[in-house]
C-alpha positions in Angstrom: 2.8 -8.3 6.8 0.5 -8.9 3.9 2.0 -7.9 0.6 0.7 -7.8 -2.8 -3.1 -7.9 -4.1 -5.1 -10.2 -2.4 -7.9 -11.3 -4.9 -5.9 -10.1 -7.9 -6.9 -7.5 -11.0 -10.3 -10.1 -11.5 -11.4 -8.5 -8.4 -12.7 -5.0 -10.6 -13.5 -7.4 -13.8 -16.8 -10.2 -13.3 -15.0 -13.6 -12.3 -17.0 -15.5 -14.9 -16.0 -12.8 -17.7 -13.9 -15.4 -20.2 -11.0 -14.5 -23.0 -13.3 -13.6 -26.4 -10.9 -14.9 -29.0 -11.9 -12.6 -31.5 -10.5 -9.9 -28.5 -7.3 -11.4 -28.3 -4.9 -10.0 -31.1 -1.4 -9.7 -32.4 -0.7 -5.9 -32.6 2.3 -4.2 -33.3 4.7 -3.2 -31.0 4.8 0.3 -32.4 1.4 1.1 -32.3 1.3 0.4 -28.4 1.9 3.6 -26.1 2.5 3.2 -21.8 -0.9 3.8 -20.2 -1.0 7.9 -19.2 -2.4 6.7 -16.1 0.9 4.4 -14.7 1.8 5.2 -11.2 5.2 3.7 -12.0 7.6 6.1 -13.9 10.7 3.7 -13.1 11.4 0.2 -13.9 14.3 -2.0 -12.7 16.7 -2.3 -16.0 17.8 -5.7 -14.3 14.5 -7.3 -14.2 13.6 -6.0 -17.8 16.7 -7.4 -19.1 16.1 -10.6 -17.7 11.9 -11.0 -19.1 13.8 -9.9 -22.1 15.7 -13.0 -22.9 12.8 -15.3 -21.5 10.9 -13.4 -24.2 13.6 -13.8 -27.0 14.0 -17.8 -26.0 9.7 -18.5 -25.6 8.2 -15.2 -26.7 5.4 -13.4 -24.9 3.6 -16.5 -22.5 0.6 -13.9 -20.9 -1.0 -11.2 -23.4 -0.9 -7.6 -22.2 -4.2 -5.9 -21.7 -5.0 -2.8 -24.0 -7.7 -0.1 -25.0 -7.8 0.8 -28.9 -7.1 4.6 -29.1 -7.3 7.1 -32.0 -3.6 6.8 -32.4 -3.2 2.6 -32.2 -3.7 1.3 -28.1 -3.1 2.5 -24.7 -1.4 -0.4 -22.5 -3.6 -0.9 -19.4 -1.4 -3.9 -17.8 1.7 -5.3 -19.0 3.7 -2.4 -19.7 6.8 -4.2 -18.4 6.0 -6.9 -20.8 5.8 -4.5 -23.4 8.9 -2.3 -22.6 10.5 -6.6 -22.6 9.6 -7.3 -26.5 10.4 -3.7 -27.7 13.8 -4.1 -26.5 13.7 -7.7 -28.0 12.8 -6.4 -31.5 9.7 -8.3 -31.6 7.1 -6.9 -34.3 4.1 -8.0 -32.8 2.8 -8.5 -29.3 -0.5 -10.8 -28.1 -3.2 -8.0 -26.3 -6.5 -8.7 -25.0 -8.3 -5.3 -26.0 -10.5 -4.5 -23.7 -13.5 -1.4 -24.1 -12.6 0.4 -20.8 -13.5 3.9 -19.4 -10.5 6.4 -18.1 -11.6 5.5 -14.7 -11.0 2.0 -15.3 -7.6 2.9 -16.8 -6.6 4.0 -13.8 -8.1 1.4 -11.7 -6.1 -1.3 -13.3 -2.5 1.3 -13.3 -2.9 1.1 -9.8 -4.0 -2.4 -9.2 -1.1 -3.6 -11.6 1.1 -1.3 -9.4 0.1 -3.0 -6.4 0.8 -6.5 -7.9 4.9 -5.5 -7.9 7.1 -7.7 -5.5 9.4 -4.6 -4.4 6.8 -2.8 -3.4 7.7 -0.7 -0.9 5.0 0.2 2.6 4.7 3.8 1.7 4.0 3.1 -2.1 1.6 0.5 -1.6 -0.3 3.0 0.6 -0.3 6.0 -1.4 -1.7 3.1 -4.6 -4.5 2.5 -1.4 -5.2 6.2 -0.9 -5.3 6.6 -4.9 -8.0 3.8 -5.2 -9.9 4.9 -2.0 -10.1 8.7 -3.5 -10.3 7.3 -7.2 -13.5 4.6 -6.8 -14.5 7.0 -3.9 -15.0 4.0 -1.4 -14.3 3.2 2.0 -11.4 1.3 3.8 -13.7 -1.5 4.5 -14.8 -1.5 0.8 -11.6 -1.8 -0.7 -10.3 -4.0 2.0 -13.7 -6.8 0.7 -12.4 -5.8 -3.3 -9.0 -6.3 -2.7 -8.9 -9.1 0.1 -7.0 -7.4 2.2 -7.7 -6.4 6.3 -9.1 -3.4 6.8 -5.9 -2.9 9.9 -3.8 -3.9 7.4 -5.1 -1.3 5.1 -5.6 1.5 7.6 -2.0 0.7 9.3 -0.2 1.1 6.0 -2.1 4.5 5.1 -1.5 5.9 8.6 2.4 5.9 7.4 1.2 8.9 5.2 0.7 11.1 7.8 4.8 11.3 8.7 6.8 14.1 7.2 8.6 13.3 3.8 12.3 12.5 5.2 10.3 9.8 6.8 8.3 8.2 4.5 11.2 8.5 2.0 13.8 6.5 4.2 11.4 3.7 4.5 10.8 3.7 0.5 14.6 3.8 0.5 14.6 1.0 2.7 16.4 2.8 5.3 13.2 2.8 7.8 11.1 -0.4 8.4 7.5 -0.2 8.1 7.6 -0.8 12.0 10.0 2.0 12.6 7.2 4.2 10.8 4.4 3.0 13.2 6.5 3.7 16.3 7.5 7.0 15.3 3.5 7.9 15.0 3.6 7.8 18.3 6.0 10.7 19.0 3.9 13.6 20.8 6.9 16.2 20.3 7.2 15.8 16.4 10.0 18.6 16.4 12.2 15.0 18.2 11.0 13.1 14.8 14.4 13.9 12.9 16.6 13.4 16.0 15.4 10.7 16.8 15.7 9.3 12.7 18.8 10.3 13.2 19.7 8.1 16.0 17.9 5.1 14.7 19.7 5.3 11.5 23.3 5.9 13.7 22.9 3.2 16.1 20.6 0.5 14.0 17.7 0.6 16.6 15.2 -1.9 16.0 11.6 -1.6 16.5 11.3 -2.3 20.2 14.3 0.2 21.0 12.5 3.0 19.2 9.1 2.4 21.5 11.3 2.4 24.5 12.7 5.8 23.1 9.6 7.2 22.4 7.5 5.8 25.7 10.7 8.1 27.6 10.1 11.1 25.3 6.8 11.1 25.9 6.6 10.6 29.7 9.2 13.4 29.8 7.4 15.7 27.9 4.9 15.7 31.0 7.1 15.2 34.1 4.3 16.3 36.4 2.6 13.1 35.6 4.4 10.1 36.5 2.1 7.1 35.5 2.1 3.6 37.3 3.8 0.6 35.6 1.5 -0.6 32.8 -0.1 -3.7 33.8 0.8 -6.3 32.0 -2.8 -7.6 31.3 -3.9 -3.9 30.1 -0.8 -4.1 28.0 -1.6 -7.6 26.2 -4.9 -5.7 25.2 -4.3 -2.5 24.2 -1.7 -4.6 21.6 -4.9 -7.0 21.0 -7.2 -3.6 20.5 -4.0 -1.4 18.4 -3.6 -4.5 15.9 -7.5 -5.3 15.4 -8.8 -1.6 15.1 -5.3 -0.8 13.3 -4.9 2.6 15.2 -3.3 4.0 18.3 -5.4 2.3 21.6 -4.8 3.4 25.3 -6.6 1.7 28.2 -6.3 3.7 31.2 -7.8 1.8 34.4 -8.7 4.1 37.6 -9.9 3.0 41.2 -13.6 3.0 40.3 -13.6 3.1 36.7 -11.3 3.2 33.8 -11.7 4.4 30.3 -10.1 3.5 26.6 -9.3 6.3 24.7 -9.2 4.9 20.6 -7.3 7.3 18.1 -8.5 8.6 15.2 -6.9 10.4 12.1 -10.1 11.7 9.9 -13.6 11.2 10.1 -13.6 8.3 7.3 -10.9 7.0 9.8 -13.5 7.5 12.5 -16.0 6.1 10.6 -14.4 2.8 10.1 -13.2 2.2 13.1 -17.4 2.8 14.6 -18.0 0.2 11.6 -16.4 -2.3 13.0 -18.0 -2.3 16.1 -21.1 -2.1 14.4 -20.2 -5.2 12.8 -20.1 -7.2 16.0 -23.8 -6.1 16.7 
């Protein structure tokens, strides 16, 4: 699974923009305030504690990132970094101040955001959704800014669709990301918290939750009994579900057969006819 920010917060500044001295500054601690824009209300005391003494012992190695303000500056990134030498007592803080609009404020919040290592699925596609809304841009835009797949992407964001006792086990880390994927494919989503249940009672993995779900299904429609899956159809519906990054059926008849491709909105739609426009 990809993790992180592929290109990094340069992707949203110009790649030749260089440090202006005269930008960089010592401030004071106590004229910084968090950025109003921060997706991230908690941070891990641990981890604090720990930047704290490498800032006590060596000081503050990478500036943080502000915009002056009436009332002294608004942190844009670094805000752990900050948090670090307030608790150290420092006086003074290095900041690159930077002239940026609201919009960018939040662009960087969520960017930063998507930069943590514990990260979990469902937050890194609600800071997706956030950007997507925010810049107003496409998957496939955001996917070339960010360096990240657009499946990637679109996989991660499809996790928002589950109810809330889902998407909160697997920020809890209770659920996989994989466990979310397979429980998209429920068709009777009054079995979803049964079946959460169970995986949580008898530690399913991945694989035994689709073999679950492939029997709920085919039960829900007893009438219809379908063949065996051939095992080459199989192979590339898988090939077809990870490279379009939705749900893909091949269904192969007599005469003819048919592939039916999910969709969950029309920019979802939209996408997914993108990329076949893209192999034109």
């Amino acid at each position: 699974m990809e993790r992180g920010l592929g290109k990094g917060l340069g992707a949203f500044f110009n790649s030749s923009e260089t440090i202006d001295e005269e930008q960089l500054q010592e401030i004071a601690v106590k004229d910084c305030r968090p950025n109003p824009y921060q997706p991230r209300k908690e941070f891990d005391k641990e981890a604090l504690s720990g930047l704290k003494q490498s800032i006590e012992e060596h000081g503050v190695l990478q500036p943080i990132i502000v915009r002056k303000s009436i009332k002294g500056y608004e942190i844009v990134v670094g805000e752990r970094r900050y948090r670090a030498a307030q608790s150290a007592r420092l006086e003074t803080i290095p900041a690159l101040v930077k002239d940026l609009t609201d919009e960018q404020m939040m662009e960087l919040a969520l960017l930063e955001n998507l930069q943590r290592e514990d990260l979990s699925p469902i937050e890194e596609a609600r800071s997706y959704e956030s950007l997507i809304n925010e810049l107003n841009v496409t998957q496939d835009i955001l996917s070339k800014r960010l360096g990240k797949s657009r499946s990637h992407i679109a996989n991660l964001m499809r996790l928002l669709s589950l109810p809330q006792e889902v998407t909160s086990k697997i920020d809890d880390g209770k659920l996989t990301m994989g466990h979310g994927r397979a429980l998209l494919a429920l068709k009777d989503k009054e079995q979803q918290s049964k079946l959460v249940a169970r995986i949580e009672r008898e530690s399913l993995n991945v694989r035994q939750v689709e073999r679950i779900i492939n029997e709920i299904n085919q039960n829900k429609n007893p009438k219809k009994q379908p063949a065996p899956k051939d095992i080459f159809l199989k192979e590339r519906e898988e090939n077809l579900k990870e490279r379009l990054g939705t749900a893909v059926k091949i269904h192969k008849g007599k005469r003819k057969g048919k592939i039916e491709i999910e969709f969950m909105n029309e920019e979802d739609l939209e996408r997914i006819l993108e990329m076949f426009d893209d192999k034109e």
